[in-house]
C-alpha positions as CSV (number, residue, x, y, z in Angstrom):
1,X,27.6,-21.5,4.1
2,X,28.2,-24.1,1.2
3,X,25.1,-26.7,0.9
4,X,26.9,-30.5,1.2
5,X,25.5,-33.5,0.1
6,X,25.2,-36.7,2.2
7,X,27.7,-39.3,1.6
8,X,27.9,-43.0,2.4
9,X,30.0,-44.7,4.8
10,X,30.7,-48.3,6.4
11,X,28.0,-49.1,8.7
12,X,29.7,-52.1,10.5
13,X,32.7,-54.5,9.7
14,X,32.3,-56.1,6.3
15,X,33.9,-59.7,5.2
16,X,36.3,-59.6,2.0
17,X,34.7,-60.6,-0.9
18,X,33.3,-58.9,-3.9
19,X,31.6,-55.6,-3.1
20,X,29.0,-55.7,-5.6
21,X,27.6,-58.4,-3.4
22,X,27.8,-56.5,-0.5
23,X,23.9,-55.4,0.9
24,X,22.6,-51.4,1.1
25,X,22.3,-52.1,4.3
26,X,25.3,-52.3,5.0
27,X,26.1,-48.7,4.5
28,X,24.3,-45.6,6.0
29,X,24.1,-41.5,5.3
30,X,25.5,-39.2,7.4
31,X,24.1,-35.6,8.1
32,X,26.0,-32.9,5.4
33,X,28.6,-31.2,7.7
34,X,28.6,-27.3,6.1
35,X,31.8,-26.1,5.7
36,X,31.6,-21.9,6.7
37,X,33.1,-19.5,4.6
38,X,36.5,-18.9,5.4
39,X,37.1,-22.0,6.6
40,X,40.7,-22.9,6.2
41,X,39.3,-26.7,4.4
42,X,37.6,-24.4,2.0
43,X,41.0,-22.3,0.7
44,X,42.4,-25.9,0.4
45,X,39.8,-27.6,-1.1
46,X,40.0,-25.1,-3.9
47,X,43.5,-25.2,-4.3
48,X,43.5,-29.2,-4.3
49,X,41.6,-29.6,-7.6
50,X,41.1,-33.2,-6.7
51,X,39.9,-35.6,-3.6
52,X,41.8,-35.1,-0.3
53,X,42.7,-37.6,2.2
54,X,41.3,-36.3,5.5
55,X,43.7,-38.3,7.9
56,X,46.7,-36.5,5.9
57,X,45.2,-32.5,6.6
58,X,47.0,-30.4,9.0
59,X,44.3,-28.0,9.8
60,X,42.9,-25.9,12.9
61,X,39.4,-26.3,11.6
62,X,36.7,-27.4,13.0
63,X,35.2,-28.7,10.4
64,X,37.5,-31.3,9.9
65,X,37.4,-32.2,13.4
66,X,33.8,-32.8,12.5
67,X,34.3,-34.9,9.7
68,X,36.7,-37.0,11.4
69,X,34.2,-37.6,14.1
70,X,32.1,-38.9,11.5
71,X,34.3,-41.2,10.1
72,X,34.9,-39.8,7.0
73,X,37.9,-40.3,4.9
74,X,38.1,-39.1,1.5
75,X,36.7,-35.5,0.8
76,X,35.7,-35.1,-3.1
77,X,35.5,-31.1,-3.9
78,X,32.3,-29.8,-6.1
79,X,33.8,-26.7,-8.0
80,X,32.4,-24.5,-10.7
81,X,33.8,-21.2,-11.9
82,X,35.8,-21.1,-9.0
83,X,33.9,-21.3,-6.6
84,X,33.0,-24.0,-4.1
85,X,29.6,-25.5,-4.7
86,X,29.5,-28.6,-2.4
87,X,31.8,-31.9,-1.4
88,X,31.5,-35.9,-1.2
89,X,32.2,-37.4,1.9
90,X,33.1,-40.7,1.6
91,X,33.8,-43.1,4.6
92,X,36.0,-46.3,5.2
93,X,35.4,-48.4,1.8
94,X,33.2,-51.3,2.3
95,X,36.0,-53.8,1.3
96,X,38.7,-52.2,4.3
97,X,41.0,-51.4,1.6
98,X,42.4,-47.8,1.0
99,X,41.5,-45.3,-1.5
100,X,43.5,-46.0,-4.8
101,X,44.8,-43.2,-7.2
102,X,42.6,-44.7,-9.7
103,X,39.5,-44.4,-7.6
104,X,40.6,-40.8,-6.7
105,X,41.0,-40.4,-10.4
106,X,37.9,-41.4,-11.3
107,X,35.8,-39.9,-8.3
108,X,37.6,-37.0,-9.7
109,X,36.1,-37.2,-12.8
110,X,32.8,-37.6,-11.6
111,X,32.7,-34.5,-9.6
112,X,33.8,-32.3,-12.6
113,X,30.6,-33.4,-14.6
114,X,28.5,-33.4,-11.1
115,X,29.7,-29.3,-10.4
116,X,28.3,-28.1,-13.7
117,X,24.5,-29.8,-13.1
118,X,24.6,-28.5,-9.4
119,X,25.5,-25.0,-10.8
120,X,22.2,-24.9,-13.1
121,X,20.3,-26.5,-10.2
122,X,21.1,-24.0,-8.0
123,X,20.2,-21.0,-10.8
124,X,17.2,-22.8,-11.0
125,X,16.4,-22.6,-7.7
126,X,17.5,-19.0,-7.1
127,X,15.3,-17.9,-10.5
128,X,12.5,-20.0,-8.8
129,X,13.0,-18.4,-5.5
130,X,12.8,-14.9,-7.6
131,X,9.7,-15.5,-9.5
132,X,7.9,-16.7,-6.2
133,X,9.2,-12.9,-4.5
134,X,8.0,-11.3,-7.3
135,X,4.7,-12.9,-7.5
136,X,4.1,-12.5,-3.6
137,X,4.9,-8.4,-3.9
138,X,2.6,-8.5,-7.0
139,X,-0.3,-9.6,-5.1
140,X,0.7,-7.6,-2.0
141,X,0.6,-4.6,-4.1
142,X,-2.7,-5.3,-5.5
143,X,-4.3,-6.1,-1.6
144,X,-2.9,-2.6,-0.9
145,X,-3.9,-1.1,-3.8
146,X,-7.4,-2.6,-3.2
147,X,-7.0,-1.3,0.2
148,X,-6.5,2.4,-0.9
149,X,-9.2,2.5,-3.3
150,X,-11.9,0.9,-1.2
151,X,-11.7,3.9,1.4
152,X,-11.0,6.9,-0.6
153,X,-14.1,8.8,-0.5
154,X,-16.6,7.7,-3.1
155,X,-18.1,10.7,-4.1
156,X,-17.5,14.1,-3.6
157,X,-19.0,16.6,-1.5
158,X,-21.7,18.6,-3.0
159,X,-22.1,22.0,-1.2
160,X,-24.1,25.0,-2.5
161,X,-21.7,27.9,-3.3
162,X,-18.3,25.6,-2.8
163,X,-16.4,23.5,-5.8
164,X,-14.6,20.5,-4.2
165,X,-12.2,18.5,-6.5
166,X,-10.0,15.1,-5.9
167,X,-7.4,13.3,-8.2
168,X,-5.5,10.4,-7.1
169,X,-2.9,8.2,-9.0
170,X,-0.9,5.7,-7.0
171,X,2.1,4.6,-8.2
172,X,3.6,1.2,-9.4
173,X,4.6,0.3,-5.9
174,X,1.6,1.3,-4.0
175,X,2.4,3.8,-1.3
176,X,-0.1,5.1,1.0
177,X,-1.5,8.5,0.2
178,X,-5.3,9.3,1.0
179,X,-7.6,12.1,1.1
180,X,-10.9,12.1,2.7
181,X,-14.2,14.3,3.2
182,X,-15.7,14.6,6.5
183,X,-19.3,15.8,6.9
184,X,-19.6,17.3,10.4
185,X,-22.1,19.5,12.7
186,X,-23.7,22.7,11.4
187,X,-22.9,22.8,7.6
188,X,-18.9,21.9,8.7
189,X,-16.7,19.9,6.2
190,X,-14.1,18.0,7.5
191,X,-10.8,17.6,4.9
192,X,-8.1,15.2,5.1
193,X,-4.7,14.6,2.9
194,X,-2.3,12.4,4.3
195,X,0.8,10.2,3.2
196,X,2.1,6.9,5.3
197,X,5.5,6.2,4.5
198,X,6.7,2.9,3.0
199,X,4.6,1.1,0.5
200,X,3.0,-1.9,0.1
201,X,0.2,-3.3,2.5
202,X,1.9,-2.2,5.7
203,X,1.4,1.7,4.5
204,X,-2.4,0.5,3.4
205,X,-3.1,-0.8,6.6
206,X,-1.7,2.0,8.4
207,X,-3.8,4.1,6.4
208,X,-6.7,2.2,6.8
209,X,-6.2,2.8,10.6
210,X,-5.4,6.3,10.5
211,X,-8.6,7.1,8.5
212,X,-10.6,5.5,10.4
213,X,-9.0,7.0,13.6
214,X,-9.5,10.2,12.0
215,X,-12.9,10.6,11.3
216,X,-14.0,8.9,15.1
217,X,-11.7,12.2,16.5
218,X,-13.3,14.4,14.0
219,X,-16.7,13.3,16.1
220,X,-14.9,14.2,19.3
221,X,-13.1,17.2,19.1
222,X,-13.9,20.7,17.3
223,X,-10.6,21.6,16.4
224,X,-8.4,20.2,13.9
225,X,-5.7,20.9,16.5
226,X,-7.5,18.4,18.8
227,X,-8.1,16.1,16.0
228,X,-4.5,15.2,15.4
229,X,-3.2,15.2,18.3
230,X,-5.9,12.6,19.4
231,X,-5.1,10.4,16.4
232,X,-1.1,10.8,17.2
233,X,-1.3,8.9,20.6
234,X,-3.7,6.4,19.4
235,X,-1.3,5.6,16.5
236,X,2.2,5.7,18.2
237,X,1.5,2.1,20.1
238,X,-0.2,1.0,16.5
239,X,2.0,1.6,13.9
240,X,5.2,-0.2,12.9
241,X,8.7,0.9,13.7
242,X,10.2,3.6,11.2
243,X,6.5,4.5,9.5
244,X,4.6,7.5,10.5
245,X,2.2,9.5,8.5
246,X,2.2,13.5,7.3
247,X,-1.7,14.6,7.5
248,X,-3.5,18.0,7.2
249,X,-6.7,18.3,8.7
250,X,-8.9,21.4,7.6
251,X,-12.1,22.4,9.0
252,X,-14.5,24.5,6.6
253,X,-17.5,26.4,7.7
254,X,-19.2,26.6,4.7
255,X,-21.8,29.2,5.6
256,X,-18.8,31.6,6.5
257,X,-15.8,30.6,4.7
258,X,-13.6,30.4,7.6
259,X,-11.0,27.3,7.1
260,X,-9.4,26.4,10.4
261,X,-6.6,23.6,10.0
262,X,-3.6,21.9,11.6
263,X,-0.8,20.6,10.0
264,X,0.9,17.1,10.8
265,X,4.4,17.5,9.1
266,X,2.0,17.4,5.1
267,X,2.9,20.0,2.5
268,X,1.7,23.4,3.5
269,X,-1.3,24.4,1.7
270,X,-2.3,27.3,-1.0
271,X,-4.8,29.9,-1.5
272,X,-4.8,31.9,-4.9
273,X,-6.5,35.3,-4.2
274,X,-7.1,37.9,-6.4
275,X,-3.5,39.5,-5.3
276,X,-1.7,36.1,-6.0
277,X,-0.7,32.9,-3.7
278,X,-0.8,32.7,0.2
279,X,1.5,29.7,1.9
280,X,-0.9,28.8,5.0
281,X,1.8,27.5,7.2
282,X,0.6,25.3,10.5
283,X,3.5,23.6,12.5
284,X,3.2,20.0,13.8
285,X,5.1,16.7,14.0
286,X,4.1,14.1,11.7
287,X,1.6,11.3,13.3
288,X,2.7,8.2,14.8
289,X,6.3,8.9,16.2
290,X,6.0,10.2,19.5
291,X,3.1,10.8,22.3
292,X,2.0,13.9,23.6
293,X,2.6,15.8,20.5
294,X,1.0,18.9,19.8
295,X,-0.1,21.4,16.9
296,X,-1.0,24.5,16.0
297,X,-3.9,25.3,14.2
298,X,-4.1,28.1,11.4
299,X,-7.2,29.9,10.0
300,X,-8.0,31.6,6.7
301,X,-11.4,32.8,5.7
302,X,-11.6,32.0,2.1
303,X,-13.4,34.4,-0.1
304,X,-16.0,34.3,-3.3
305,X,-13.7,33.2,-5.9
306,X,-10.5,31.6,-3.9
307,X,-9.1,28.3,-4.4
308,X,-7.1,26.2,-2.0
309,X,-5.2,23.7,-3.2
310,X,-3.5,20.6,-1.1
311,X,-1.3,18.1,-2.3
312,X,1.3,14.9,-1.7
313,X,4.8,14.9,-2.1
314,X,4.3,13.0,-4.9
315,X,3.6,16.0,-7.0
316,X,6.6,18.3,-5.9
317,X,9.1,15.4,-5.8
318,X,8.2,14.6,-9.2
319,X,11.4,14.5,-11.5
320,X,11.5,14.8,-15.7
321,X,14.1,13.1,-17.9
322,X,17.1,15.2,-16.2
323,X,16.5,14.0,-12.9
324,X,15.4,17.9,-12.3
325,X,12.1,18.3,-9.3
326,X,9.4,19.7,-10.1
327,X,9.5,21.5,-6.8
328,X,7.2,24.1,-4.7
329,X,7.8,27.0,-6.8
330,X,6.4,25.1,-10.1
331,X,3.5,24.1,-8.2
332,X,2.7,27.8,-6.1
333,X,3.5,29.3,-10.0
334,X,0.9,26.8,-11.4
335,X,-2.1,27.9,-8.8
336,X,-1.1,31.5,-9.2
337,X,-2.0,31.5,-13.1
338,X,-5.8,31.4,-13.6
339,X,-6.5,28.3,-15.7
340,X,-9.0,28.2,-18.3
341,X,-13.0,27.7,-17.1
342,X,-10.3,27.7,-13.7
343,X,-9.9,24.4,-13.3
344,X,-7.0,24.0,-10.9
345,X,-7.0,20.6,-10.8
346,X,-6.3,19.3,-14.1
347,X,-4.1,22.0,-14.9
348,X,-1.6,20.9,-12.4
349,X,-2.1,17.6,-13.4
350,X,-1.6,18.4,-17.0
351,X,1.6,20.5,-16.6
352,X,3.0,17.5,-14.1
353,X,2.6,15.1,-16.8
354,X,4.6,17.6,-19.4
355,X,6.5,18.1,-17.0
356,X,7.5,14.5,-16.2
357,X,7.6,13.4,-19.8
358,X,5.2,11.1,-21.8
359,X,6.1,7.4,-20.4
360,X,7.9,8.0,-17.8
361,X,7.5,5.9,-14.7
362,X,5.1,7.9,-11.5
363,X,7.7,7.3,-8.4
364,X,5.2,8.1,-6.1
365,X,1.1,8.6,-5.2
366,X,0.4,11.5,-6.7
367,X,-3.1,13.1,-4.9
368,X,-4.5,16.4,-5.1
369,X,-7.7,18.2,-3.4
370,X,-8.9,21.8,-4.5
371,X,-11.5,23.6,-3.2
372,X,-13.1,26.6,-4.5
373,X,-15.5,29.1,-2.7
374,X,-18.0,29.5,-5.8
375,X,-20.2,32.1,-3.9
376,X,-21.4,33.3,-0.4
377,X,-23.9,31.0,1.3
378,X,-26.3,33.8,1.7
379,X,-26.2,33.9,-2.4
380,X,-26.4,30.5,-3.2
381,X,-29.6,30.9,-0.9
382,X,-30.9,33.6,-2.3
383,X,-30.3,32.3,-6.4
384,X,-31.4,28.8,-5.3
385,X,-35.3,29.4,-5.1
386,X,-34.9,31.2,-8.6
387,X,-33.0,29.0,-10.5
388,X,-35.2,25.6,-9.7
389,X,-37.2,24.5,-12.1
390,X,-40.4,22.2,-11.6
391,X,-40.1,19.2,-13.2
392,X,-43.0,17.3,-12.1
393,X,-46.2,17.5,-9.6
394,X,-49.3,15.4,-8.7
395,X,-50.6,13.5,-6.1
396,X,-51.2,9.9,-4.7
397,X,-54.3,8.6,-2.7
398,X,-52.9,6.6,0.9
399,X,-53.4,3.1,0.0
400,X,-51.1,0.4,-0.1
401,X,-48.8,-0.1,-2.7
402,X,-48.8,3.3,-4.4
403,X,-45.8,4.5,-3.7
404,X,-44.8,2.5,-6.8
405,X,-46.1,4.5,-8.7
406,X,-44.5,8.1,-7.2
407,X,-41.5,5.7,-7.7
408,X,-42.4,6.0,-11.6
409,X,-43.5,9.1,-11.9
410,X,-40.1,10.5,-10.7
411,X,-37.6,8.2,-12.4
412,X,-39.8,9.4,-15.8
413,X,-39.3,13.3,-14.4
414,X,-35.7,13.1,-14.0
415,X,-34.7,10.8,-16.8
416,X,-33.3,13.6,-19.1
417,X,-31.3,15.1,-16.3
418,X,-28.1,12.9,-16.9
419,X,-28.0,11.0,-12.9
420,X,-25.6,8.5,-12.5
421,X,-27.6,5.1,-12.7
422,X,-26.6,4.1,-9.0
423,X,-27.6,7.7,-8.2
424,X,-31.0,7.2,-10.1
425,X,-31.8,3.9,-8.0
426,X,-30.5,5.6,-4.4
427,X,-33.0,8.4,-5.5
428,X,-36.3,6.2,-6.1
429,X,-35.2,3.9,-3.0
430,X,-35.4,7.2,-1.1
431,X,-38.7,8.2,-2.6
432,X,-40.4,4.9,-1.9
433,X,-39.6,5.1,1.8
434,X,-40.7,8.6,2.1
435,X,-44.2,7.9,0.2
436,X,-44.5,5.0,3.0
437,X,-43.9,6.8,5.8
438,X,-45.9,9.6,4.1
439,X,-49.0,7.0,3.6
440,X,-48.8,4.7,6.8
441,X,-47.8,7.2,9.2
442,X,-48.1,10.8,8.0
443,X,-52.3,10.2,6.1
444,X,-52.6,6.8,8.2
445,X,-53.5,4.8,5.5
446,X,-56.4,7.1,4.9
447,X,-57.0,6.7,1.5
448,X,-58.9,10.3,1.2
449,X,-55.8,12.3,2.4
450,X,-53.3,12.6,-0.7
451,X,-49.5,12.4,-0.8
452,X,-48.3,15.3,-2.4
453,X,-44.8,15.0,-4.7
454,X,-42.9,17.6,-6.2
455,X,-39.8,17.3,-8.0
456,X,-37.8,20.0,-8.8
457,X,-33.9,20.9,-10.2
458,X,-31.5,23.1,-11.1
459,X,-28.1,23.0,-12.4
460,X,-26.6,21.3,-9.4
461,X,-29.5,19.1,-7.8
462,X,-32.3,17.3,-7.9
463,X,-35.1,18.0,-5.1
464,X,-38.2,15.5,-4.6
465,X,-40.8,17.2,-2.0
466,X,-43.0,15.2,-0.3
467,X,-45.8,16.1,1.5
468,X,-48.9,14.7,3.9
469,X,-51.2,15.9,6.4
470,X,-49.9,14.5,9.6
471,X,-48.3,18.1,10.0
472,X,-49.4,18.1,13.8
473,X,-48.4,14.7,14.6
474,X,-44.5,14.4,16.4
475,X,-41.6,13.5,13.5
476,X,-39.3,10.4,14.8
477,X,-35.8,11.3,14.2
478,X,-33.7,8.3,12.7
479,X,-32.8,5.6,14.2
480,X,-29.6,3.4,13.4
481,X,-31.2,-0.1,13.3
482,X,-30.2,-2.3,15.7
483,X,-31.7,-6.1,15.4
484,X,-30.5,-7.2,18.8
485,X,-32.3,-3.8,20.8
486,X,-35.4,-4.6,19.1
487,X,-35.6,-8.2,20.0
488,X,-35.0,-7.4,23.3
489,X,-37.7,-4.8,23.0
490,X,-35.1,-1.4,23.7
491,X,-36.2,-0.1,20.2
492,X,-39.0,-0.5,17.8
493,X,-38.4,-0.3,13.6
494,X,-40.0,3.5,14.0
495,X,-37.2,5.5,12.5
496,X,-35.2,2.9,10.6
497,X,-36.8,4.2,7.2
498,X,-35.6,7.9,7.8
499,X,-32.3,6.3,8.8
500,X,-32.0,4.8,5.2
501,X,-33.5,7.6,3.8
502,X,-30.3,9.4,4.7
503,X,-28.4,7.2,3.6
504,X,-29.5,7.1,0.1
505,X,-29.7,10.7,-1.1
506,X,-27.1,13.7,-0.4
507,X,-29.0,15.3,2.1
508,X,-32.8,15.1,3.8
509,X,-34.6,18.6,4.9
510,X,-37.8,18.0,6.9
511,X,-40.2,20.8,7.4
512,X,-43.8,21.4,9.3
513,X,-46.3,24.0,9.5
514,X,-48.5,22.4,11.6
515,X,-51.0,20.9,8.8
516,X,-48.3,19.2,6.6
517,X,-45.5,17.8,6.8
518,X,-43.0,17.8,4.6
519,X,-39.5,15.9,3.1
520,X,-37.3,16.9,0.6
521,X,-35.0,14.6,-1.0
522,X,-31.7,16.2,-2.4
523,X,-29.8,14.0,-4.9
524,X,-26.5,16.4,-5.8
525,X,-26.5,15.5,-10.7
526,X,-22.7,15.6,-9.9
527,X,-21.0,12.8,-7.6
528,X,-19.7,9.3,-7.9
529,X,-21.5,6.6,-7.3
């Protein structure tokens, strides 16, 4: 539709005379009257190449019926390049007296100097109207890119005789791949790799809400099977038309090695062995298209020395310089040859990028997950004990205040062991609410009863053991604070500290033999903070 200016026209009956004299009030705008395209005035206002006379057109349009209505008379075309830009309309002249040719002439005139200004306004517009778009996706793509990276998992899991490994890269236009580690009953890892299609914040959201939607299933249900079928129907009446999300869910038992996982329309998964590359195939819809979906669930008991590998699309429907894809067979052939120190991870990362070409632009998330069965949990167990080395020892009386100074004591043993400086302060956070509870509750602020602290590590942890006497006395279990229950007196404070204790440090181990009482702080040397 063509934008049309507003034109003046005779507002009521004028008396001859010189117009110049004649008031503004005396005249009045009209509405613009948009001539559509393909309107037969708009084929002969480009063929005029002048002012028309509307009571002289013979036209079935009605357009003009809508400018006569209006009382216009004279129509001025607005043309640039060819093409139609706008029109004057121009009522009865204030004076009664017709449009001359000179006046035609000269309004004429006019609108071939007016047409070229309106033709750079309108670029100017339309260039305006582009750098706003562009600004609004450039902060959308930062909120969703914000969005990815506040919940991909912050740290990796830490597991004695298992390697775990993560790389992500999102593209320029921020799709919605995620990964995520899921720490479960018994020694069980939950493991997650999913992709929302579309990009933008509409694929972080639905991300956002199928993570979260995840890991409250994985507290439900034991089987991965269970899991995603769960998460489907919660997500079909969530999710916007046309998106749904491919997701593998993969249960571990790290004491046994047995991996048990369902598959949600994701890339199939890989296991090198020592006689080459398994496929693990698992057959499922993918998540958020239709109810009452369900899937089947695979299981693989992974071996000393096997790596399984999981990735995105992004990765196989990589292309180089010759618009060639990098494919499944590139990425099964890369698992199958043994890297050096075996590092899967960054060499399928590094033969990607060869692959791709230096430069070139990523069209899509890449994100990978490997994990490794280093040994059998019986002999991580049994080289753990041998391999720990004591770093520090000594003991605190039970007074107030003093577990300051187990607070110094083991920042000063572990300062050469190379932990992450949020680690370090997460660590002696822990300690400090263990030598409380060890003091107030464990010795009862009895200042001859000592606190006992041990720290010890090896090449993959750092252990701090403390130790009372209050070995007889009932251990409370932690409590998730809630403010509002104890104010109404439904719960009291007494388990809040173990609570954060958990929270701090990679795992808590609590042991009694009936005299002492024990807590040992695990801080994994390897995670991110």
């Amino acid at each position: 539709m063509v934008q049309l200016m507003r034109r003046r026209r005779a507002e009521e009956e004028t008396q001859a005379g010189d117009e110049s004299q004649i008031p503004e009030s005396k005249t009045r705008l009209i509405e613009a009257v948009p001539i559509p395209f393909g309107d037969p005035l708009e084929t002969l206002l480009l063929s005029s190449g002048g002012p028309v006379v509307l009571r002289d057109l013979e036209l079935e349009s009605v357009t003009v019926d809508a400018l006569r209505e209006a009382g216009v008379e004279l129509i001025v075309p607005l043309i640039g390049q060819g093409e139609l830009l706008g029109a004057l309309y121009l009522g009865p002249r204030l004076s009664d007296q017709p449009y001359s040719t000179d006046d035609r002439r000269l309004l004429g005139s006019l609108a071939s100097q007016v047409a070229p200004a309106m033709k750079v306004a309108q670029l100017v517009r339309e260039q305006q109207a582009e750098a706003k778009e562009r600004e609004r996706i450039h902060q959308e793509l930062q909120v969703a890119a914000l969005i990815q990276q506040t919940l991909l998992p912050k740290e990796l899991p830490a597991i004695a005789g298992w390697q775990v490994d993560a790389f992500y890269r999102p593209a320029r236009a921020v799709g919605g791949d995620f990964y995520d580690f899921i720490a479960l009953e018994d020694g069980r890892l939950g493991v997650v790799i999913g992709d929302v299609t579309d990009k933008g914040v509409p694929a972080a959201l639905v991300m956002a809400t199928c993570r979260s939607m995840l890991r409250a299933a994985a507290q439900r249900h034991t089987s991965p099977s269970a899991v995603l079928a769960d998460v489907n129907d919660g997500l079909v009446p969530e999710i916007p038309p046309a998106m749904f999300v491919t997701c593998l869910y993969a249960i571990i038992d790290t004491e046994a090695g047995e991996v048990v996982f369902a598959n949600a329309g994701h890339n199939l998964p890989y296991v090198r062995h020592d006689g080459g590359v398994l496929e693990l195939r698992a057959t499922g819809m993918p998540l958020g298209l239709m109810p009452g979906m369900g899937y089947d669930e695979t299981k693989y008991e992974m071996s000393a020395g096997e790596v399984m590998v999981l990735t995105s699309d992004g990765i196989t429907e990589a292309h180089n310089a010759e618009g060639e894809m990098y494919g499944f067979a590139r990425l099964m052939d890369r698992v199958a040859r043994r890297p050096i120190n075996d590092d899967v991870l960054n060499a399928v990362v590094t033969e990607l990028e060869a692959f791709t070409g230096e430069g070139a632009e990523q069209e899509d998330d890449i994100t990978l997950v490997v994990v490794k069965r280093t040994s059998s949990a019986q002999a991580s167990a049994e080289t753990f004990e041998e391999r720990r080395q004591v770093m520090a020892k000594f003991v605190i009386p039970s007074e107030e205040g003093n577990e300051r100074i187990a607070i110094a004591k083991v920042s000063a043993a572990v300062e050469g062991l190379g932990l992450e400086p949020a680690r370090l302060e997460r660590l002696k956070t822990a300690v400090g609410e263990t030598v409380m509870n060890a003091i107030e509750h464990g010795n009862e602020n009895r200042p001859e009863l000592d606190v006992d602290v041990q720290v010890c590590a090896n090449e993959e942890s750092v252990s701090v053991l403390v130790s009372d006497q209050g070995g007889d006395r009932l251990i409370p279990e932690a409590t998730v604070p809630d403010l509002e229950a104890k104010l109404a007196g439904d719960q009291t404070p007494r388990g809040w500290g173990l609570f954060l204790i958990e929270k701090m440090v990679d795992e808590v181990r609590s042991t009694s033999d009936g005299a002492t009482h024990t807590i040992e702080l695990v801080m994994n040397r390897k995670g991110v903070s």
